[in-house]
Every structure is written in structure tokens, then in C-alpha cells.
BADREN-164954 format. One record per residue (C-alpha): residue number from 1; residue in three letters; x, y, z. Coordinates in steps of 0.02 Angstrom, whole numbers, m for minus. Each point is the difference from the previous one (the first is absolute). Layout:
// residues N
+-----+--------+--------+--------+--------+
| num | residu |      u |      v |      w |
+-----+--------+--------+--------+--------+
| NUM |    ALA |      X |      Y |      Z |
...
+-----+--------+--------+--------+--------+
//
This chain:
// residues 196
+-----+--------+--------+--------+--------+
| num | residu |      u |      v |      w |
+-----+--------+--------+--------+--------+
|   1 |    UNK |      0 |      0 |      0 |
|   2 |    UNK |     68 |    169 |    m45 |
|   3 |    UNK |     46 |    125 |    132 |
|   4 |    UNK |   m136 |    139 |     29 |
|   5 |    UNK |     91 |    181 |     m7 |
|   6 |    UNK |    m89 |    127 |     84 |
|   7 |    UNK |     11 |    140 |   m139 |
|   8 |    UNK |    m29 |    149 |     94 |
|   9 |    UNK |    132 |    m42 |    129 |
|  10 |    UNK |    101 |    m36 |   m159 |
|  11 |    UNK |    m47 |    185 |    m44 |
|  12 |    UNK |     31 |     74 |    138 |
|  13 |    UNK |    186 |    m82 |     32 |
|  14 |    UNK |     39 |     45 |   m185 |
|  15 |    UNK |    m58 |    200 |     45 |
|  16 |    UNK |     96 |      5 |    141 |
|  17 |    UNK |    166 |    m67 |   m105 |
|  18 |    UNK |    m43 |    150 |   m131 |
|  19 |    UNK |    m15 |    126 |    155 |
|  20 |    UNK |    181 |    m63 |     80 |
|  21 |    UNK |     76 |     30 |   m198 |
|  22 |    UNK |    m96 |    154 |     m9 |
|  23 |    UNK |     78 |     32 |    172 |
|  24 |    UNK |    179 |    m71 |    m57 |
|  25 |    UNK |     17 |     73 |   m163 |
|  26 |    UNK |   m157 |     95 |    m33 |
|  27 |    UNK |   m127 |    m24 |   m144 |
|  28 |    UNK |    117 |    m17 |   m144 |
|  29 |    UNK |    100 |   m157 |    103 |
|  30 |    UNK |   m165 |    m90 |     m7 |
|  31 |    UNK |     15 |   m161 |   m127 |
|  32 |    UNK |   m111 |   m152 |    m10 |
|  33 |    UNK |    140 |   m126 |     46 |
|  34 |    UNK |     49 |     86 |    147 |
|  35 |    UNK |   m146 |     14 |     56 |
|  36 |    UNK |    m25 |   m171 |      6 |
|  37 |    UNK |    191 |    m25 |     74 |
|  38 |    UNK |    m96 |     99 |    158 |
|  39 |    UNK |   m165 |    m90 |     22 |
|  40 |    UNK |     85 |   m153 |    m23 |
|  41 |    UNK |   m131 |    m33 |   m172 |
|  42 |    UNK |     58 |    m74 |   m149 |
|  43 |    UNK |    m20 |    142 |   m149 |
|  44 |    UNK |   m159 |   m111 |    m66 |
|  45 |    UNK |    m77 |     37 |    180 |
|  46 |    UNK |     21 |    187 |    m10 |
|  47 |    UNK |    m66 |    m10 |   m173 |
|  48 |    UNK |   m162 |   m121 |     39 |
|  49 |    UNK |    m43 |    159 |    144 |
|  50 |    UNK |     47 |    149 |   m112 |
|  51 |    UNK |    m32 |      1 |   m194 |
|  52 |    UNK |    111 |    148 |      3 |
|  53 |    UNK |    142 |     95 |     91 |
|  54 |    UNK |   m129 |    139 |      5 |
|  55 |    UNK |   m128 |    m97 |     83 |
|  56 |    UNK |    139 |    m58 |    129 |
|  57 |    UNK |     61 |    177 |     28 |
|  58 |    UNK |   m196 |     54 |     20 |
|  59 |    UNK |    m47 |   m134 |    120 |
|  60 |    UNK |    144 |     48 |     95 |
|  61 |    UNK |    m38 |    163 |     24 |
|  62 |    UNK |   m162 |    m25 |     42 |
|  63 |    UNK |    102 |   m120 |    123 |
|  64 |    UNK |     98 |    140 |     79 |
|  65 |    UNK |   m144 |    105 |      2 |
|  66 |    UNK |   m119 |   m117 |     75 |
|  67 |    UNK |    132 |    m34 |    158 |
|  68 |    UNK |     15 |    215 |     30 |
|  69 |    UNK |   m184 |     m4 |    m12 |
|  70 |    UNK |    m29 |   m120 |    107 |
|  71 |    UNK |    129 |     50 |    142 |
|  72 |    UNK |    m94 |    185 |    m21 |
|  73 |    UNK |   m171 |    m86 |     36 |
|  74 |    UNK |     77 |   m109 |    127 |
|  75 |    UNK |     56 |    145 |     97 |
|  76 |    UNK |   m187 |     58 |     m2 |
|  77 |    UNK |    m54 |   m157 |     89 |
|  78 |    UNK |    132 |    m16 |     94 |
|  79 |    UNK |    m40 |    166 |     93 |
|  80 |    UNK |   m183 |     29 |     33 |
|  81 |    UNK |     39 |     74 |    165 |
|  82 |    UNK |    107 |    135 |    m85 |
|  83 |    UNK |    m74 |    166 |    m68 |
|  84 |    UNK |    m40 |     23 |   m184 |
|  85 |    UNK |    149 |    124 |    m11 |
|  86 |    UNK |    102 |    m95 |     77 |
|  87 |    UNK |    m56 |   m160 |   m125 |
|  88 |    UNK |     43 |    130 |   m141 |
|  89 |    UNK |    178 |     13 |     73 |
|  90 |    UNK |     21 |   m188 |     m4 |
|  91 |    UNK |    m62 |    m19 |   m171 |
|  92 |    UNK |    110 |    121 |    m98 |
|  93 |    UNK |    140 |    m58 |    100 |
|  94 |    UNK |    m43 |   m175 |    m64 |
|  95 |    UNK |    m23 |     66 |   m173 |
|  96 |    UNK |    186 |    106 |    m20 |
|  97 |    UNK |     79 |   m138 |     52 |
|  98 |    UNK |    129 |     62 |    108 |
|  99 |    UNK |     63 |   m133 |    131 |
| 100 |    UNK |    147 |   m100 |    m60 |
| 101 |    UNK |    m93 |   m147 |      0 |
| 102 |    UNK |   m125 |     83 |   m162 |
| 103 |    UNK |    186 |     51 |    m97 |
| 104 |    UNK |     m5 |   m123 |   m125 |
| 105 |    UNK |   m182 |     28 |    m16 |
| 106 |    UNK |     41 |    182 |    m38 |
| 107 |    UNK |    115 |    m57 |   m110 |
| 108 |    UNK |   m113 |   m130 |   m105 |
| 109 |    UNK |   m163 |    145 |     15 |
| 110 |    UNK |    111 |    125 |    m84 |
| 111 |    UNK |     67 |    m87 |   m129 |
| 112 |    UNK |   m178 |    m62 |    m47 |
| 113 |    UNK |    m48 |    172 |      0 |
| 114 |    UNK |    127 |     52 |   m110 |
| 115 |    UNK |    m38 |   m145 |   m138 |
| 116 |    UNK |   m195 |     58 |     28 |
| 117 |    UNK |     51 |    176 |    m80 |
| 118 |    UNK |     24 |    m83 |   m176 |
| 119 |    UNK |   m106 |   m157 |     38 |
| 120 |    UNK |   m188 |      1 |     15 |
| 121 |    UNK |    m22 |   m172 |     71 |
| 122 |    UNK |     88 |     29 |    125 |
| 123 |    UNK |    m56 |    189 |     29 |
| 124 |    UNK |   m180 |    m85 |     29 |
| 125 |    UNK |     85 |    m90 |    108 |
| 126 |    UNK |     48 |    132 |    114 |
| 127 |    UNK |   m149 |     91 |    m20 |
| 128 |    UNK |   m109 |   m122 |     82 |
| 129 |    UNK |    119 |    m11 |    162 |
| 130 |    UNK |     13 |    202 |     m3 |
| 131 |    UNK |   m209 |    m18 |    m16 |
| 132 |    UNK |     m6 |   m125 |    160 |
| 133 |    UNK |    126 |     90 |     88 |
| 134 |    UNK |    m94 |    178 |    m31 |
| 135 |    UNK |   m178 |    m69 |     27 |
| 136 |    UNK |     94 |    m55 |    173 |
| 137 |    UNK |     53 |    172 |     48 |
| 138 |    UNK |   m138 |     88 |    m58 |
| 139 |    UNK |   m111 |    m85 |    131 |
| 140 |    UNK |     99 |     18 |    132 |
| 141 |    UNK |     34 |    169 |     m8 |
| 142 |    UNK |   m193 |     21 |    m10 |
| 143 |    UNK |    m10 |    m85 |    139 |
| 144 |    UNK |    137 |     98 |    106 |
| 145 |    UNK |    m66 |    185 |    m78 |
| 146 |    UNK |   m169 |     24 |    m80 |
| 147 |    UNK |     91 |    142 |    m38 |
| 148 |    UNK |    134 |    m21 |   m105 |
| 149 |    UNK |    m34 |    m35 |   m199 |
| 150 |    UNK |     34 |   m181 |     45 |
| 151 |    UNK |     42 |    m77 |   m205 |
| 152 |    UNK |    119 |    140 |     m7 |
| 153 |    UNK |     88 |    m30 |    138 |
| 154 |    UNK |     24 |   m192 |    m28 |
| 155 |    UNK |     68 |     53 |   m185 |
| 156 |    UNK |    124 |    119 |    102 |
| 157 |    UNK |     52 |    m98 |    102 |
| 158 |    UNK |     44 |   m160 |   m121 |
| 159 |    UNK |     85 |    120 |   m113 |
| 160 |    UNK |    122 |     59 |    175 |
| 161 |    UNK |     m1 |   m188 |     37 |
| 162 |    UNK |     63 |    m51 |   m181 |
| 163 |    UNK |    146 |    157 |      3 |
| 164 |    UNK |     47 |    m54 |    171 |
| 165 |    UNK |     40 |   m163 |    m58 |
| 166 |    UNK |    103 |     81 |   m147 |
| 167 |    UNK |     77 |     99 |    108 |
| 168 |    UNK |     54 |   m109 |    132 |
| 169 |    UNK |     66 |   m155 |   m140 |
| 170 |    UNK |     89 |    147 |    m67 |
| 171 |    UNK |     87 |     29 |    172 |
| 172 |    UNK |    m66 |    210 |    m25 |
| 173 |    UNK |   m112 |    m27 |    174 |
| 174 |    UNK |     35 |   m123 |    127 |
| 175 |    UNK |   m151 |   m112 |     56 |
| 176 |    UNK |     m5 |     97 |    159 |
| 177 |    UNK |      0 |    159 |    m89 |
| 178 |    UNK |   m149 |    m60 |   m116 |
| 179 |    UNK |   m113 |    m62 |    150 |
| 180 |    UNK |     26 |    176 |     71 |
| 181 |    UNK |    m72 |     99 |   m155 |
| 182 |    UNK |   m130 |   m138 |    m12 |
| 183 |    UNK |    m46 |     50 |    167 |
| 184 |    UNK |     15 |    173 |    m22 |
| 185 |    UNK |   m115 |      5 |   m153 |
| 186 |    UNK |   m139 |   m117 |     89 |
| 187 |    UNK |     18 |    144 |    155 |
| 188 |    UNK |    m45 |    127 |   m105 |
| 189 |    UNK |   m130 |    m99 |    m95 |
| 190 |    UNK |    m93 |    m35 |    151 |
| 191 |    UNK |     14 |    173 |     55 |
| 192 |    UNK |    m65 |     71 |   m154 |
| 193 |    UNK |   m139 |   m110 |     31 |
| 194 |    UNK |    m37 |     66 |    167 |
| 195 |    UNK |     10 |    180 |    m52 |
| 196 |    UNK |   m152 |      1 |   m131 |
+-----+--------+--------+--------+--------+
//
């Protein structure tokens, strides 16, 4: 009797191989056979899940996204007890990805975001986690200030999130440095909010 293969596990181990190239060598040091070397596949197994390198690269996107999205929504639950502001706070933090342990996350987000400029698969892509990760925000911050223009404020704030994360990789801001203006910002948001 032939071995059953649990296919989306198979997915998901082949995604995370193309996020550690990504990580290693970025986007352009992504090749089927390697790929394959790092999910411990033969080539034919990468090809049975993925037609296409493009479908690979878009599945893992929606990979990496999926686990940043996750952790943000995570960090919802994970603190009823804690003020909506204060949930805010969490959430971008989760989303700029500035603890050493979300580098090579950074790392893999930004290079997909730089393919997505000349790539609209994968610029769908990241439009549907920016869309999760706004709709998100945007009810949060409704729920912290009736005040504030909340859909604005979540697009503000994953724009800050996404050059934080630039600038940080980049070594221009130290994660320290970019939790402080995050914090700043959110201080004056919620401010704003209670001066109207």
C-alpha cells in the first residue's frame, strides 16, 4: 500500500524552505531544486504541490503573511483584560516586526514586497494581508476612540509599521528607537481622539 502524504503539511514545509532562501539569499536565490534540498522533497514533490515557481512564491507569501496575521490576532486574544489602546500597541508592534526573533521575517516580508512592485500576483498577495491587518486596526481603534477617523488611522499606522521595518533591517533606527516613535505616534493619536 502506498504511503499517504499529507499535502498541505507538504505545502507548508516546502513554504517555509522558500521563506529561509528568501531569508538566506533573498528572492532571486530561490530555485526549485533547492527548495526541495530544504524540505527534504524530491523536485517531483515540489512540482506535484506547485505547478509553478510563481504559485510556490505566492503560497508562501500568503505563508508569511498568514503567521504575522495570526500572531497580530493572537495578541488580541491573548489580552482581553488589556485596554483597546493598549491592544493597538501590541498589534503594530506585532505587525513592524521588530524583536530579533521577527528579523528574518523582516527580511523575507521585504523582499516579497519588493518583487510585489513589478509582480501582480504577488502584489494581491500583499494586499489581502495589508486588508486583514487594516480591517484589524481599524476596529480597534474604534473601539479605544469613537473619536478618531478609525480606517485612517489603521492605514497610518501600517504604513509607520512597514517603514519601521525598513528602517530598522537597514540598521537607520534601532528596534528600540522604532518602538519609541510607534509609541509616540499612538500617544498623540489617542490624544487627538480625546480632544474632539
Amino acid at each position: 500500500m502506498p504511503k499517504q502524504v499529507d499535502q498541505e503539511d507538504r505545502r507548508r514545509r516546502i513554504a517555509e524552505a522558500v521563506c529561509a532562501l528568501i531569508d538566506a539569499q533573498g528572492l532571486e536565490g530561490v530555485t526549485l531544486r533547492d527548495v526541495a534540498t530544504r524540505a527534504d522533497v524530491s523536485m517531483g514533490a515540489v512540482q506535484r504541490c506547485f505547478r509553478t515557481k510563481e504559485e510556490m512564491l505566492q503560497f508562501a507569501l500568503g505563508h508569511i503573511g498568514a503567521r504575522v496575521t495570526e500572531r497580530a490576532h493572537g495578541r488580541v486574544v491573548a489580552g482581553p483584560a488589556q485596554s483597546a489602546a493598549s491592544t493597538v500597541g501590541h498589534v503594530v508592534g506585532e505587525v513592524a516586526l521588530l524583536r530579533d526573533e521577527h528579523r528574518a521575517e523582516a527580511r523575507i516580508w521585504l523582499a516579497f514586497l519588493a518583487a510585489a512592485a513589478v509582480n501582480p500576483a504577488l502584489a494581491t498577495g500583499l494586499r489581502t494581508s495589508y486588508a486583514d491587518l487594516e480591517g484589524l486596526l481599524a476596529r480597534l481603534i474604534a473601539e479605544a476612540s469613537g473619536a478618531v477617523d478609525a480606517r485612517r488611522e489603521a492605514r497610518t499606522l501600517l504604513a509607520l509599521a512597514d517603514g519601521l521595518t525598513a528602517h530598522v533591517l537597514i540598521g537607520h533606527r534601532s528596534a528600540a528607537e522604532a518602538e519609541e516613535l510607534l509609541h509616540a505616534h499612538l500617544v498623540g493619536v489617542w490624544g487627538a481622539g480625546a480632544g474632539r
